[in-house]
C-alpha positions in Angstrom: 14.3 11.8 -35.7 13.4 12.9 -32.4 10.3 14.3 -31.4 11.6 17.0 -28.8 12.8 20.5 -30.2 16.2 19.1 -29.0 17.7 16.0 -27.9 19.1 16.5 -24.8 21.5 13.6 -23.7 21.7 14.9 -20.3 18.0 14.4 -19.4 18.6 10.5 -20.2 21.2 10.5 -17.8 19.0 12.0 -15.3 16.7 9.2 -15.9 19.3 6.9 -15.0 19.9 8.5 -11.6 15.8 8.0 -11.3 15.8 4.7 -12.2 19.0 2.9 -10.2 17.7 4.1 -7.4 14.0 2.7 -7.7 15.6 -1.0 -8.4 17.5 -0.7 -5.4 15.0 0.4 -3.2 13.0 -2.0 -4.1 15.2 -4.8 -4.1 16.0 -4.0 -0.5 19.8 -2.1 -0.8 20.8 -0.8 2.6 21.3 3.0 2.3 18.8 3.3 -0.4 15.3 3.6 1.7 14.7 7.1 -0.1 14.9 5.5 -3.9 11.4 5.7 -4.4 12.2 9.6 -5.2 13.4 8.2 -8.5 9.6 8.6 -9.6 9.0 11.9 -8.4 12.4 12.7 -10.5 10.2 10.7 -13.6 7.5 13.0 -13.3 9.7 16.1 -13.6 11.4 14.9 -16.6 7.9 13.5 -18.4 6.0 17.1 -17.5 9.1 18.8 -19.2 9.5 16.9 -22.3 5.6 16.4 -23.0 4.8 20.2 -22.1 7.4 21.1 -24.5 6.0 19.4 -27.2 2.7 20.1 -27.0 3.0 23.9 -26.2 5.4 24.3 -29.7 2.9 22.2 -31.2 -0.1 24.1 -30.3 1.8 27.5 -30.6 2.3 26.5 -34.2 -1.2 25.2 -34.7 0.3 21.3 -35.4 -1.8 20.1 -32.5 -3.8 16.6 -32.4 -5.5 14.8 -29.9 -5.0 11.7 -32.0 -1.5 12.3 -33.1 -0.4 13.2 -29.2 -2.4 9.5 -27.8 -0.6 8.0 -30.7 2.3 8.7 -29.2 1.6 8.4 -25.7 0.3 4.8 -27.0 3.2 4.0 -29.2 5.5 4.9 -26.4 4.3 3.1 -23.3 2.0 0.6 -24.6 4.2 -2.8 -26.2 6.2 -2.9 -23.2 3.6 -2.9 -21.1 1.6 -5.4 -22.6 4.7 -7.9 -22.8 5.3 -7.5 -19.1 1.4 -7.3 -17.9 0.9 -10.2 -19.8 3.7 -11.9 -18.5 3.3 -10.6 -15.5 -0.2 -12.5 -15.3 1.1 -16.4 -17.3 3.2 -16.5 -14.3 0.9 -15.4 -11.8 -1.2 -18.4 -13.8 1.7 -20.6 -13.1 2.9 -20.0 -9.5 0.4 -17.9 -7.4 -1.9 -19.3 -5.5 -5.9 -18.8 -5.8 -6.2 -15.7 -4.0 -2.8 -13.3 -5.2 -4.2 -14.7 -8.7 -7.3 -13.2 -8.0 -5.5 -9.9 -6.6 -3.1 -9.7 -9.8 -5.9 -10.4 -12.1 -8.1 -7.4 -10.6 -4.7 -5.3 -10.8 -4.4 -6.5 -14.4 -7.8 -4.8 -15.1 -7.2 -1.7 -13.6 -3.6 -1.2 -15.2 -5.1 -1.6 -18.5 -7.8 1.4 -17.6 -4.9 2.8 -16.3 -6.8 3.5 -13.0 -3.9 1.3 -11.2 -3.6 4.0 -8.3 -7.2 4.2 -7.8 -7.1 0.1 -7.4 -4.0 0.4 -5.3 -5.2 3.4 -3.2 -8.2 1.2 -2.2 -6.3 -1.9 -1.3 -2.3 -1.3 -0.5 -0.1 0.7 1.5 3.1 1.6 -0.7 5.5 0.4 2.2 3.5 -2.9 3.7 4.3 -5.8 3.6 1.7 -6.8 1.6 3.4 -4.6 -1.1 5.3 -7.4 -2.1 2.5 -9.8 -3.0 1.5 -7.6 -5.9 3.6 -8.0 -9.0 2.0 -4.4 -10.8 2.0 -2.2 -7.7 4.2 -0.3 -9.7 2.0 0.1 -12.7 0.3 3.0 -10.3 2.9 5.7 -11.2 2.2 5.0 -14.9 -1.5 5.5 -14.1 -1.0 8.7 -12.3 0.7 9.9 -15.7 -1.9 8.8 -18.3 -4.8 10.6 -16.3 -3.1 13.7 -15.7 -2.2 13.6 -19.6 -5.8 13.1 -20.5 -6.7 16.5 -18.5 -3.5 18.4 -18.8 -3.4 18.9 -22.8 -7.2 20.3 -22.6 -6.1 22.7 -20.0 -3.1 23.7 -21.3 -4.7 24.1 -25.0 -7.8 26.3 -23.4 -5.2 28.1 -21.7 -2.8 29.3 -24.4 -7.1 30.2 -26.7 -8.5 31.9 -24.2 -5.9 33.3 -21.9 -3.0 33.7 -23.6 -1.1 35.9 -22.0 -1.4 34.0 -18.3 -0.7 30.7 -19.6 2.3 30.4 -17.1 0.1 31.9 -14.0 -2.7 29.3 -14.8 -0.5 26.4 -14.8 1.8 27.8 -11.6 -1.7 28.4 -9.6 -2.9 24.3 -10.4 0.6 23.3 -9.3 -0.1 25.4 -5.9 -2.8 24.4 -5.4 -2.3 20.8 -6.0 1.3 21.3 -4.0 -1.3 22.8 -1.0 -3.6 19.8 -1.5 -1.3 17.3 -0.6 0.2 19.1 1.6 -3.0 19.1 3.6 -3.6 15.5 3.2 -0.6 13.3 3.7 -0.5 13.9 7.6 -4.1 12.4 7.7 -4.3 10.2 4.6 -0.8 9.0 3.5 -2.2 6.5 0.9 -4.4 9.4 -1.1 -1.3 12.1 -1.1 0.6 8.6 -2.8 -1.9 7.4 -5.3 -3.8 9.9 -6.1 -3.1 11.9 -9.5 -4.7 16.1 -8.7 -2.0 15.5 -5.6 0.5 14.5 -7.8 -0.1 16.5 -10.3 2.5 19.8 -9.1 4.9 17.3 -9.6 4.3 17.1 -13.4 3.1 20.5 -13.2 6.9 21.7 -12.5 8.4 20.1 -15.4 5.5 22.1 -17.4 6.8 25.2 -16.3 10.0 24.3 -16.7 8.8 23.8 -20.3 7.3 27.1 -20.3 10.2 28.7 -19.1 9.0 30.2 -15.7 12.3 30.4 -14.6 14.8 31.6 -17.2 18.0 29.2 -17.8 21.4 30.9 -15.8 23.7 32.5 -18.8 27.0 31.9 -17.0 28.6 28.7 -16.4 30.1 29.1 -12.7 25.7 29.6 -11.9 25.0 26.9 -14.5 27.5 24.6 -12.6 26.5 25.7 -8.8 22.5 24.5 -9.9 23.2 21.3 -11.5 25.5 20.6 -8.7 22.9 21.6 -5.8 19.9 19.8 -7.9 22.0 16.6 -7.8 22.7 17.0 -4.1 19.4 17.6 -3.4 17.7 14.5 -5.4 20.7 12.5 -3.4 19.4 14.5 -0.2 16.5 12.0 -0.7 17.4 9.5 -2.0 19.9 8.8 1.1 18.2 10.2 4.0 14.0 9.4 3.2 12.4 6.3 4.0 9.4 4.7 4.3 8.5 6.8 7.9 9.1 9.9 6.1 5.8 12.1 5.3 5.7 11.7 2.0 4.6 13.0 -1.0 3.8 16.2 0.4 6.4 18.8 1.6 9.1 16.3 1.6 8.6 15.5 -2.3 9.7 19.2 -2.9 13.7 18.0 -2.1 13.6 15.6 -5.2 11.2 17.6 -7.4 12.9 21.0 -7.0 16.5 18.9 -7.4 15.2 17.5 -10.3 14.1 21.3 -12.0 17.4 22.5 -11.3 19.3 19.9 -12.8 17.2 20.4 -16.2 17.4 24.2 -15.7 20.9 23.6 -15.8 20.8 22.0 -18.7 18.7 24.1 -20.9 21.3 26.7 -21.6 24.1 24.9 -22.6 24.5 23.0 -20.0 27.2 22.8 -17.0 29.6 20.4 -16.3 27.2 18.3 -14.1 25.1 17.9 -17.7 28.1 16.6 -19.2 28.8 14.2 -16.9 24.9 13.3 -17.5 25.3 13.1 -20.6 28.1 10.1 -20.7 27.3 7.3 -22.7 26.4 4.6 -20.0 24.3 7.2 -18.4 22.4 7.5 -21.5 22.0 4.1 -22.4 20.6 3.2 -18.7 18.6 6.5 -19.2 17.4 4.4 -22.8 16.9 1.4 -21.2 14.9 3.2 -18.1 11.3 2.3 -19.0 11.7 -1.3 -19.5 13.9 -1.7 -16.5 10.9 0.1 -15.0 8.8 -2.1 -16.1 10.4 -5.4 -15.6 12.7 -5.2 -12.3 9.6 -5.2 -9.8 7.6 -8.3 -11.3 11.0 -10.1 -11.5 11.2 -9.5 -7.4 7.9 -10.0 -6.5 8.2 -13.5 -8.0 10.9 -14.3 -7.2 10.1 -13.5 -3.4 7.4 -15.2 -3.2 8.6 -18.7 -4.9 11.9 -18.2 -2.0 9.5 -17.4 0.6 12.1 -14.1 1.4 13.6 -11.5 -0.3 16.4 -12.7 -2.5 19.6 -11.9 -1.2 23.6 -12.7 -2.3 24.5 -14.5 -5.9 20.2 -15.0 -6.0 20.1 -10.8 -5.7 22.8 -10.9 -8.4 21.3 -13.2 -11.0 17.6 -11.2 -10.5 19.3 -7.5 -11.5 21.5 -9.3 -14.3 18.0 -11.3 -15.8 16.2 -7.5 -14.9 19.0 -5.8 -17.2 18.3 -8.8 -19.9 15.2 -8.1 -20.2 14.9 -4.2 -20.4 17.7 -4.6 -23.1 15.6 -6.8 -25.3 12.3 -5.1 -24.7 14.2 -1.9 -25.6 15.7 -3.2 -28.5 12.7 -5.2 -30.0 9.6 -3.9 -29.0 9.8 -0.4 -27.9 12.2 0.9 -30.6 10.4 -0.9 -33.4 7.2 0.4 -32.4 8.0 4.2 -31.2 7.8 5.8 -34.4 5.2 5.8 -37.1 5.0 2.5 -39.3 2.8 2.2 -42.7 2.1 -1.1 -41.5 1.1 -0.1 -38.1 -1.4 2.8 -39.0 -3.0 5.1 -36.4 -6.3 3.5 -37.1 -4.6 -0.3 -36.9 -3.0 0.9 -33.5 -6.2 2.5 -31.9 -8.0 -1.0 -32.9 -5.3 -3.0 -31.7 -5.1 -1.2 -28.0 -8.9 -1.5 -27.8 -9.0 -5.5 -28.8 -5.9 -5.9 -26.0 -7.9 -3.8 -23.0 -10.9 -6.0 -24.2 -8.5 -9.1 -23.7 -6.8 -8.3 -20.9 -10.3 -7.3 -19.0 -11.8 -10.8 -20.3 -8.8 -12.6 -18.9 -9.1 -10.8 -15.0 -12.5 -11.0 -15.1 -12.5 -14.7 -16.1 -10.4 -15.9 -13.6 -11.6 -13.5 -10.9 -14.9 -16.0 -11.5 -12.8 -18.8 -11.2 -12.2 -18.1 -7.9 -8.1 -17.8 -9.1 -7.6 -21.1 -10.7 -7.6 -23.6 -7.5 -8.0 -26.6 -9.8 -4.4 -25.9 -11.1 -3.2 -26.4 -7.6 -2.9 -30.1 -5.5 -6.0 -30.4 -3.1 -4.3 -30.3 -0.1 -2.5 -27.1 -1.3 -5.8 -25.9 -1.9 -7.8 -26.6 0.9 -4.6 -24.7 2.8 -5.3 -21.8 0.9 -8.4 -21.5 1.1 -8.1 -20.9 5.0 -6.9 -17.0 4.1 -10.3 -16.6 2.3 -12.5 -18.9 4.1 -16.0 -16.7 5.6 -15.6 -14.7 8.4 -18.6 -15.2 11.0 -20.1 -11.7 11.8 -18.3 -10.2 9.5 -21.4 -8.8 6.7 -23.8 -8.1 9.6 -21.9 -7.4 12.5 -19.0 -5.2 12.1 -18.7 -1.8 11.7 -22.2 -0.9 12.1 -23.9 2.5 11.9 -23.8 4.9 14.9 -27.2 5.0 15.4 -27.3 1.2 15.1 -25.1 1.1 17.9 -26.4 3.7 20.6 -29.9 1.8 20.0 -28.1 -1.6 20.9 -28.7 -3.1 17.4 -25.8 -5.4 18.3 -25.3 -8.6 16.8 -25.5 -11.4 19.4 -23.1 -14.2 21.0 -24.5 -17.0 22.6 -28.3 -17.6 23.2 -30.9 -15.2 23.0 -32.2 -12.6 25.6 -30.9 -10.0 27.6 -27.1 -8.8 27.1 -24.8 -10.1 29.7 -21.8 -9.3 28.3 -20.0 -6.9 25.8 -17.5 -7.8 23.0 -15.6 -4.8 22.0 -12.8 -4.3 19.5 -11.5 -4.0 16.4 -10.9 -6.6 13.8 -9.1 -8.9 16.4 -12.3 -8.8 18.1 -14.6 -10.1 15.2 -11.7 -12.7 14.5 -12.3 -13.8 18.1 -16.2 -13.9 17.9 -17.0 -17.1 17.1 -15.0 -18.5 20.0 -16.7 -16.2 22.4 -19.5 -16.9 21.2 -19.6 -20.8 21.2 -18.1 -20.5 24.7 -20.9 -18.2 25.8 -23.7 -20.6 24.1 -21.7 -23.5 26.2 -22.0 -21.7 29.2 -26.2 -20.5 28.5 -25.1 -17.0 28.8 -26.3 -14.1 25.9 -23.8 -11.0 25.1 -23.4 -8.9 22.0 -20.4 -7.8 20.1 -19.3 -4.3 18.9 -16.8 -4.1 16.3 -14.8 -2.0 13.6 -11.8 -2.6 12.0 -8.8 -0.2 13.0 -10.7 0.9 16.4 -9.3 -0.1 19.4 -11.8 0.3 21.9 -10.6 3.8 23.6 -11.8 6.9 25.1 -11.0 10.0 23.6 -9.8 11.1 19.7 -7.0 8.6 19.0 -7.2 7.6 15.9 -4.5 5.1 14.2 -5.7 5.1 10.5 -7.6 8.0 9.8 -7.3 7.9 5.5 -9.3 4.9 6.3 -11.6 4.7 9.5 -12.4 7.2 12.0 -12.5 5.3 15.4 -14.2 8.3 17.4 -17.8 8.2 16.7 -18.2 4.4 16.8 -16.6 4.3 20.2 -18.6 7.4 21.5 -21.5 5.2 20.3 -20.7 2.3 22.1 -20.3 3.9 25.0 -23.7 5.5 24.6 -25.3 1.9 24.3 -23.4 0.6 27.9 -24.8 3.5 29.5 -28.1 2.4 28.5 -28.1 -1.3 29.1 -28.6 -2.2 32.6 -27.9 -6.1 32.1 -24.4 -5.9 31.2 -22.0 -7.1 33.7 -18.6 -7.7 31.7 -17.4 -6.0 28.6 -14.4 -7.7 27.1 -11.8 -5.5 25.2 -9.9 -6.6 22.4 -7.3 -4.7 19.9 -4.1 -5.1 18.2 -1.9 -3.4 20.8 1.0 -4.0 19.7 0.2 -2.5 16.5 -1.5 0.6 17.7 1.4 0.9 20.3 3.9 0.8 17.8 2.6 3.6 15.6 2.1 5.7 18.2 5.9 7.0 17.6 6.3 9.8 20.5 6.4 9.6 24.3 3.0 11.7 24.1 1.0 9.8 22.1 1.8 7.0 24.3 1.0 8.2 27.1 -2.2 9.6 26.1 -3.0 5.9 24.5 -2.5 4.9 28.0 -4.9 7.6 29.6 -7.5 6.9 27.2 -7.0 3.1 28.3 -7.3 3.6 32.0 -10.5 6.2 31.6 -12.0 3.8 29.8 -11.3 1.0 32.1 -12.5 3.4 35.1 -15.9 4.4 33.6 -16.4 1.1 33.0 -16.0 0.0 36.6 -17.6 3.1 38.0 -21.0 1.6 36.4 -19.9 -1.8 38.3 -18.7 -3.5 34.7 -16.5 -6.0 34.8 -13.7 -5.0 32.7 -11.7 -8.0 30.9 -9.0 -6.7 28.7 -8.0 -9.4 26.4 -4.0 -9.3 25.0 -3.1 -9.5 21.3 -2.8 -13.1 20.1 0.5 -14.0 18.9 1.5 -12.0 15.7 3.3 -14.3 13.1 6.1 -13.2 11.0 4.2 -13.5 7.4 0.4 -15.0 6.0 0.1 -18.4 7.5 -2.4 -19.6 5.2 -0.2 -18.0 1.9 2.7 -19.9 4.0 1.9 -23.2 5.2 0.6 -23.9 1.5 3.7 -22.7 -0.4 5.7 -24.5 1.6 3.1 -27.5 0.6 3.7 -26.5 -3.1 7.3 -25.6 -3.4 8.7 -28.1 -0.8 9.5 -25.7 2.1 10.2 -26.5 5.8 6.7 -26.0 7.1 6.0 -22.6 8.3 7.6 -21.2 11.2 6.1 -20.7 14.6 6.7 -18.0 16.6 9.0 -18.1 19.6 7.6 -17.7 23.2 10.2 -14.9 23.8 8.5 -13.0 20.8 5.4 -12.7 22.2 6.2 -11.9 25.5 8.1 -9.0 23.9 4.8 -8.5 21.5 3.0 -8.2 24.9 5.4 -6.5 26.4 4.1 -2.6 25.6 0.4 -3.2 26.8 2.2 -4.6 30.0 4.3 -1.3 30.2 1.2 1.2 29.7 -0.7 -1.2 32.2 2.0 -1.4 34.9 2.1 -4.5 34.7 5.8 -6.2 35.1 4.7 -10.5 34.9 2.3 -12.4 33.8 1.8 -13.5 37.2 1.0 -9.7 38.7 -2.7 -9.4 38.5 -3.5 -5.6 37.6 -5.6 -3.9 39.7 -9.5 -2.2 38.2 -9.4 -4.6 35.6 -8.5 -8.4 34.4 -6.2 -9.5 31.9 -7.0 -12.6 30.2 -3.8 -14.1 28.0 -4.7 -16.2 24.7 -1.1 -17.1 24.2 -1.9 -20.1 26.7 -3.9 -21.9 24.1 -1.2 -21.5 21.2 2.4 -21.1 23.2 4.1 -23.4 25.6 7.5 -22.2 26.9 9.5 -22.2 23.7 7.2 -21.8 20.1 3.7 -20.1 19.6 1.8 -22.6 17.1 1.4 -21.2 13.8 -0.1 -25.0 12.6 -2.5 -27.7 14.2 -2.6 -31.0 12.1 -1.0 -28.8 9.6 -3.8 -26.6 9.5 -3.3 -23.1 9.6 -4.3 -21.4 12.9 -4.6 -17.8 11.2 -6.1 -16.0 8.5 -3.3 -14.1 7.6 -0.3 -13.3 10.2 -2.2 -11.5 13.4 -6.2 -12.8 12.7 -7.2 -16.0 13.8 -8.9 -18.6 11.3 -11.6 -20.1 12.7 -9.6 -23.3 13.5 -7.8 -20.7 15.7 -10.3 -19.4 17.7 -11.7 -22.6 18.8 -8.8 -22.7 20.9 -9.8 -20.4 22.9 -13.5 -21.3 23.5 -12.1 -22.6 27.0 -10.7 -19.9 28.2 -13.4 -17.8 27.6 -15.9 -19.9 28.9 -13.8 -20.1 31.9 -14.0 -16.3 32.1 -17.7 -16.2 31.5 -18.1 -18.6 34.2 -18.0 -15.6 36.4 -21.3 -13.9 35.1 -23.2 -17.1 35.8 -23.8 -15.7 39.5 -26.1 -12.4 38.0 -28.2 -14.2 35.5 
């Protein structure tokens, strides 16, 4: 027997036009960049079916905490420990040390159902690192169970204490978390995502669609139009979003309100569009929609990363067909069995038996989070390969991303020897990969400098800022600047940044031009105080992790990893060349030098990814330290020049 007041086919077949296109979103189907509505549509649905049981339940005075978690648990819970947990075996299996480590900590936090706070903190939705992480998608899920731990307490004070504005109370929080993420998503992207009080107007509109805010249309020709414009509107998205749009937000209205319509529709016996909805294969994708859920983004993200690339062609084909497999037998023989109530499965028995499996699943992240992710499982060679992506970072702890009044009082840390500051090291991360060849070079050469770093900052004039949900660049360059003014000894400062990057996301003609400005002030100031002004390029940027790379390809039997070819990164170059007026490599700009570390990695055809086989990067764009010490001689060559003002 169902649990809803009525069993409405139609709302299955909406979660079939939710789920199709999530899978092929995800596994990379032209003409599907917007399918990651399909979980804004999931929220819809699960706000109007739960809302509608718990407000005739409370109505009638049947409510129970423990009956409703009962449910929530017998519901969502087997699936998701068969996947998690197989999800982790095979991490066990084929993942190297440190995604073990990463899927172990994501294990933890899926089973707290705090996956979006983990996520939030370490992943943006669309990277590339996205794909590394087979329970990314474990975050929506997450975002559910919290707002169903606050939602049935508000909604229960709600209908006690104010009875007769139940429907006002619960439209005002969906405003005001509608407004919320409104407000955030231009600045912080990654919060308006993950976090659940701004996605909570999403749920928040099924529950008024519950409460019926809006009343259901009582002819068919109006019941036909809404279904009809709600479909449109959810394929609106689904066809013409992707991962640039500013989203959630605004732009998650398009789906959400589609998605309110089409049950709206439905609620008053139905229009033609419900029907259709309503068809059998609909209903049974709609059935199988949770464990497809579940099991279709694991299924890619390993299979990705033992190709090495996305799948693609007859290897595309088999992964959907095992994806369907799978959700059909985790439908048929563990969430059916379990979804009602069992005398052998008691409320007590299933409280006790969800409590022993957090307490396992936490033992088994937290144990091989110790480990160090298992490398004993792996070859040594594979290993040691590995290991380059995690190996320590010099300057790293005490060096970068200081305080502001650390910085203005010249609380630097130092490169080379000892003594006055000759030279300035400014940048963001690219910089701190490049310290330890700077500094070696400026030890070589007897000179002393210091180095002023934070991740995210290139070092610019003015109120740029390129990932402001996470670092404000502002403030620590203001403060830099403050500590030049004050230090007569310095001669040179040397800038570093990801340009390319930073170039790239700057997506209009203006903000280009005023990353350009902020360059060239900064570069003039300088030079006014009669600084030398080296501006360094970007180091070749490779196509994936070189370390993650160079040792599956150790592991699995791969062609070694690629290099990068010379065209590539002249191209890479090729936008700080264009703000800088600078047409060759042989033009030397004028108020400034331009120092090239391609030399030391490229010749005319390939930049070196590999020396001896080991890895000359951290990841794709940072330099392992077997990296940098190509380049202590052209730094010390440069540094050469302050030798005549010590």
């Amino acid at each position: 027997m169902s649990l809803h007041p009525t069993y409405r086919p139609d709302i299955d077949g909406l979660r079939a036009v939710a789920i199709v296109p999530v899978i092929l979103f995800h596994y990379g189907l032209s003409g599907f960049e917007g399918g990651y509505v399909g979980v804004d549509v999931f929220f819809v649905i699960s706000g109007y079916l739960i809302t509608s049981i718990l407000h005739r339940e409370m109505r009638m005075g049947e409510f129970s905490f423990a009956a409703f978690y009962e449910r929530r648990i017998r519901r969502l819970l087997p699936a998701f420990a068969v996947v998690t947990g197989a999800s982790f075996l095979a991490g066990c299996i084929g993942f190297l040390p440190a995604d073990l480590e990463a899927l172990s900590s994501s294990l933890v936090a899926a089973w707290f159902f705090a996956a979006n706070l983990y996520f939030w903190k370490k992943t943006d939705y669309f990277d590339a690192e996205a794909i590394d992480k087979p329970l990314l998608h474990t975050w929506s899920l997450a975002v559910e169970e919290q707002f169903y731990i606050v939602f049935p307490c508000l909604l229960l004070a709600a209908l006690r204490w104010f009875p007769g504005h139940v429907r006002t109370i619960i439209a005002g929080c969906a405003l005001l978390s509608l407004l919320a993420a409104a407000a955030v998503v231009g600045h912080a992207p990654e919060a308006a995502f993950y976090l659940p009080h701004l996605r909570a107007w999403e749920l928040l509109a099924g529950a008024l669609l519950a409460l019926r805010v809006i009343p259901p249309p009582q002819t068919a020709a109006l019941r036909d139009a809404l279904a009809i414009a709600g479909l449109a509107l959810i394929g609106l998205a689904v066809f013409t979003f992707d991962a640039a749009t500013l989203f959630p937000g605004l732009s998650a209205l398009i789906p959400v309100l589609g998605t309110a319509m089409v049950i709206t529709a439905g609620s008053a016996g139905g229009a033609r569009c419900n029907h259709v909805l309503g068809a059998r294969p609909l209903v049974l994708t709609g059935l199988l929609s949770y464990s497809l859920y579940l099991w279709h983004w694991p299924l890619f993200v390993f299979a990705h990363y033992r190709l090495g690339r996305a799948p693609a062609g007859l290897e595309l084909l088999w992964l959907v067909a095992l994806t369907l497999v799978l959700a059909v037998l985790s439908w048929r023989y563990v969430e059916r069995p379990l979804r009602g109530k069992s005398r052998r499965l008691t409320r007590r028995t299933l409280f006790r038996a969800t409590a022993l499996t957090v307490g396992l699943a936490t033992l088994a992240g937290v144990g091989v989070r110790l480990s160090g992710g298992l490398p004993g499982r792996l070859p040594a060679a594979v290993a040691a390969t590995a290991a380059v992506g995690e190996e320590p970072i010099p300057f790293r702890e005490a060096c970068s991303g200081l305080g502001l009044d650390a910085v203005r009082d010249g609380g630097l840390c130092t490169l080379g020897k000892n003594g006055a500051a000759g030279f300035l090291l400014w940048g963001d991360s690219h910089a701190l990969s490049l310290a330890p060849a700077v500094d070696r070079a400026a030890a070589q050469e007897g000179l002393g400098g210091r180095f002023a770093g934070k991740s995210a900052c290139p070092p610019l004039l003015g109120t740029l800022e390129f990932k402001r949900s996470k670092t404000s660049c502002t403030g620590f360059n203001h403060a830099v600047l403050e500590y030049i003014d004050r230090e007569p000894s310095l001669r040179t400062v040397f800038l570093v940044a990801r340009w390319s990057y930073y170039l790239s996301i700057a997506q209009s003609d203006e903000d280009r031009r005023r990353f350009a400005d902020a360059l060239e002030a900064l570069v003039e100031r300088l030079r006014a105080r009669g600084i030398r002004v080296v501006v360094v390029e970007q180091v070749p940027e490779m196509s994936g992790d070189i370390p993650s790379l160079a040792a599956r390809a150790a592991w699995f039997g791969w062609p070694p990893a690629d290099d990068l070819p010379a065209a590539e990164y002249r191209r890479q170059q090729g936008a700080l060349r264009a703000i800088l007026g600078i047409a060759e490599a042989t033009v030397e700009p004028s108020g400034f030098e331009l120092l090239d570390p391609g030399r030391a990695f490229c010749d005319d055809d390939r930049c070196r990814a590999l020396r001896a086989g080991k890895p000359l990067y951290r990841d794709a764009h940072h330099l392992s330290q077997e990296g940098a010490s190509l380049l202590i001689p052209l730094f010390q060559h440069s540094l050469a020049s302050d030798k005549g003002g010590t």
